[in-house]
N, C-alpha and C positions, 0 to 999 in steps of 0.2 A: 644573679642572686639565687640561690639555694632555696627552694619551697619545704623540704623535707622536715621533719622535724628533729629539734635539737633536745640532744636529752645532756640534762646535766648533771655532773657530779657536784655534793660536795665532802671540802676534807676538812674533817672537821677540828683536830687538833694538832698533829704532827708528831715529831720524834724527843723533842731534847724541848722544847719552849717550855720555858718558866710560868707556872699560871701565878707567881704573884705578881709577875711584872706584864704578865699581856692578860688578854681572858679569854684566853684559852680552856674550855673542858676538859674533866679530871674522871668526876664520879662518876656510875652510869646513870645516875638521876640530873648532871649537867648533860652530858653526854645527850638523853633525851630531848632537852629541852632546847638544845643547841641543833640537833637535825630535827625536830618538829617545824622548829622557823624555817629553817632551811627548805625541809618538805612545803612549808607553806607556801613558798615562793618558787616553790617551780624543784628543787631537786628530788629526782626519782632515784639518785644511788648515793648512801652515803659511804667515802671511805674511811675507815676506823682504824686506828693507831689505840694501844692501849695504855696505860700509863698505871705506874705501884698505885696503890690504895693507901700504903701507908700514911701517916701526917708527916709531912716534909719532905715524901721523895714524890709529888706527884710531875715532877720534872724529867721522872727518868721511866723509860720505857720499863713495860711487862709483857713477858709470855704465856702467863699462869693460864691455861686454859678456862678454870674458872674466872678469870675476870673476865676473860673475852666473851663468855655465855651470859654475866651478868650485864656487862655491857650492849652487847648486843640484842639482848631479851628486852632490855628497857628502848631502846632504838624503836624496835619491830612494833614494841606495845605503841610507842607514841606516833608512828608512823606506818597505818596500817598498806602493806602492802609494798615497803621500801625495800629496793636492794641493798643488802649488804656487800662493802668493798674490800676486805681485809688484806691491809701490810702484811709483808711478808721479809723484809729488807733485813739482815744480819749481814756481821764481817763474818767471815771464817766460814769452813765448810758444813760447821753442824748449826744442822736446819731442825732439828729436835724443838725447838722454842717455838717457831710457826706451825711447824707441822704438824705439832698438839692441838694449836689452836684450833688451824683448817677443818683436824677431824671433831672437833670439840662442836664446832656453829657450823661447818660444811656452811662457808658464803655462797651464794651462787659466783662470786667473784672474789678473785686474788690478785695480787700486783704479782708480777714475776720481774725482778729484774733480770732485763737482759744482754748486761755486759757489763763488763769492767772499766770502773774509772779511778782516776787520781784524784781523789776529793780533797779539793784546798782552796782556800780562800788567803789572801793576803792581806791586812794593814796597811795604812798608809805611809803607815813608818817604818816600813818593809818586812814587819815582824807577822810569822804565822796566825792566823787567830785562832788556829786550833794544830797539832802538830799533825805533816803533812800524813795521810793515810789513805790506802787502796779500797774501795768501794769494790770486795772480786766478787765476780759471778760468773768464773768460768760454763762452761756446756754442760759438763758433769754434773756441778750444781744448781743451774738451770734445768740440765733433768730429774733431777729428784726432786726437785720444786714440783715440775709437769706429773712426777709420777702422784706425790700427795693428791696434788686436784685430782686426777684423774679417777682417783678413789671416794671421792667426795663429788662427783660431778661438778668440782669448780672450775669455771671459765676462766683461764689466763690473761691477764691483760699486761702486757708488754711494755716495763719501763724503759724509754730509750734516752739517755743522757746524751749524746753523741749520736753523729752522722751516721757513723760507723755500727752502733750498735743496731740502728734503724733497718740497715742493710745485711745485720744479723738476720735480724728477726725473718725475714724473706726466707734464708739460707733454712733455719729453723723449718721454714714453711717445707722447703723444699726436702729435707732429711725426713722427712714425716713426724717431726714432733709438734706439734699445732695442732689439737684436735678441734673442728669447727671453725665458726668465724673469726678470723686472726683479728682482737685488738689491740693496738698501739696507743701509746701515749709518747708524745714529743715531750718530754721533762726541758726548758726550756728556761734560764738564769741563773741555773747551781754556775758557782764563780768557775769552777775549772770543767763546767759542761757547753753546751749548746747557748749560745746566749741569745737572749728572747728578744728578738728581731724577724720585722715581717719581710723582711727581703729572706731571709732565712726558712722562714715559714714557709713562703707561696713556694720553695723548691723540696719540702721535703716530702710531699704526698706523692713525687714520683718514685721513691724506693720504698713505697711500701709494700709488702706481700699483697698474694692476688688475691681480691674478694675483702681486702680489711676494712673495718670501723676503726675510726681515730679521732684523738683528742689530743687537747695541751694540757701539760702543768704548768703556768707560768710564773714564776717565782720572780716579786719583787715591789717594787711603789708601784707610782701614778703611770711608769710608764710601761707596767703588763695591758693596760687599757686596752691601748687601740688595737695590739695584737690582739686580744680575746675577742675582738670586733672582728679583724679579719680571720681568726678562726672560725668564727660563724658563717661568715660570705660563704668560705671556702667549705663551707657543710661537714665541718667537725664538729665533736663533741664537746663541750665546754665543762670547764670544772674549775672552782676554786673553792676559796674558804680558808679559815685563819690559819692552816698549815703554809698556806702557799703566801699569804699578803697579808696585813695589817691595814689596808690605806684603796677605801673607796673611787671613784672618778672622781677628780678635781683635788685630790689630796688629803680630803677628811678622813680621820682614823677612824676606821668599823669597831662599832661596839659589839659586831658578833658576827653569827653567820648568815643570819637571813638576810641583812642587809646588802650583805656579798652576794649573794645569788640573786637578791633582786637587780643587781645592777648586772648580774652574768642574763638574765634574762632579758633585759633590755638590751643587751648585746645581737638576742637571738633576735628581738622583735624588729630593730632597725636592719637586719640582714631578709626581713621577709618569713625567718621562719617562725613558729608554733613552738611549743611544748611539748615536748614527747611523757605521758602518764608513765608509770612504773609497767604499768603494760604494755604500753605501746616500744620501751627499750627492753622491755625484754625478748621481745619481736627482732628489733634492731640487731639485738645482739646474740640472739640466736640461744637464749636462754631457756626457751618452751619447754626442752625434758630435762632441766637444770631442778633439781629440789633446793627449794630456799632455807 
């Protein structure tokens, strides 16, 4: 078992969910009140997705730099000393909508995705649920992702959908673009990605770059469970919250996010480990001369 300590994320709303049909966070005054719980129970990083302001479109993502400074200013108030995570995910090559953002709140951290997938999910009655579309993140635009952070002092953290893109990320290491601690994230139940199994898991910490911090995203019911258990053993990072699951240990629907991280905490405590403070992962992650 793993002594070290576990630091956790959470996410706290996602991209496209419906807040009248889940309860999911909109405003930045939910927004707060949804990673205070959260901070209450152990998470030291929230990651933020932004959503329109308007009445009726809080279902659909925003770039507006002001929202993300409103949003994340109420965050930081109600959680003193929290990291900030910010999405960065677009289709297409222009990165303009994040890259306002980045320089707008400068997080100490950013999702970078790191390769390209066919994002699809299928029906049971064979029909698409959504028409089938390319998730690209060619190099080029993985580098100008790296190049924004790199102007903000943001830490990259490495979405990996796929094996494949896992053993980018190394490749990445070795071109010289990774500056500091390489983090990874195993994204782990998207339907046309990596699918969240621990036979899967215990093999993917061998292609990771040299010297990385890693964690899962494990997307889905009751049974991300025991996976997020043996991400713990195996002395990962733990992270969920109502982007990634709906649905507690044993099947009961979470009515928010603290409940989620309390039970991602008790993950950490039956593998042996602790708590990592917001300081003690910033330590972890090599965030000391990162400005928040």
């Amino acid at each position: 078992m793993s002594t070290d300590k576990a630091i956790l994320t959470c996410a706290l709303t996602g991209v496209l969910t419906n807040p009248k049909q889940y309860p999911v966070p909109v405003t930045p005054a939910q927004m707060a009140a949804e990673a205070r719980d959260a901070f209450n129970a152990g998470a030291s990083i929230m990651h933020v997705h932004l959503r329109m302001q308007e009445e009726g479109y809080g279902h659909m993502p925003s770039w507006d730099p002001e929202v993300a400074a409103t949003v994340c200013d109420a965050i930081r108030e109600a959680c003193p000393g929290v990291i900030i995570n910010l999405t960065t995910g677009v289709v297409g090559k222009d990165i303009s909508g994040p890259a306002a953002c980045i320089r707008r709140i400068k997080p100490e951290i950013a999702a970078c995705n790191a390769g390209s997938l066919n994002y699809l999910k299928i029906k049971e009655d064979g029909q698409w649920a959504w028409p089938p579309m390319v998730f690209d993140n060619p190099v080029a635009k993985v580098q100008a992702m790296l190049d924004v952070m790199a102007e903000t002092h943001t830490h990259p953290e490495f979405e990996c959908f796929d094996v494949g893109i896992v053993r980018s990320v190394a490749m990445f290491q070795k071109a010289g673009l990774i500056p500091g601690t390489p983090e990874v994230n195993f994204v782990m139940g998207v339907a046309s990605g990596m699918p969240c199994d621990i036979d899967l898991l215990n093999l993917l910490p061998r292609w990771l770059p040299t010297g990385a911090v890693w964690q899962a995203t494990l997307i889905g019911r009751g049974e991300i469970w025991p996976v997020h258990q043996r991400v713990a053993e195996l002395g990962g990072m733990l992270r969920t919250g109502l982007e990634d699951t709906f649905y507690l240990p044993g099947g009961a629907r979470a009515t928010g996010n603290g409940v989620l991280i309390e039970a991602l905490a008790q993950c950490a405590h039956h593998a042996g480990r602790a708590i990592a403070s917001p300081a003690e992962a910033r330590e972890l992650l090599g965030l000391g001369l990162v400005s928040a």
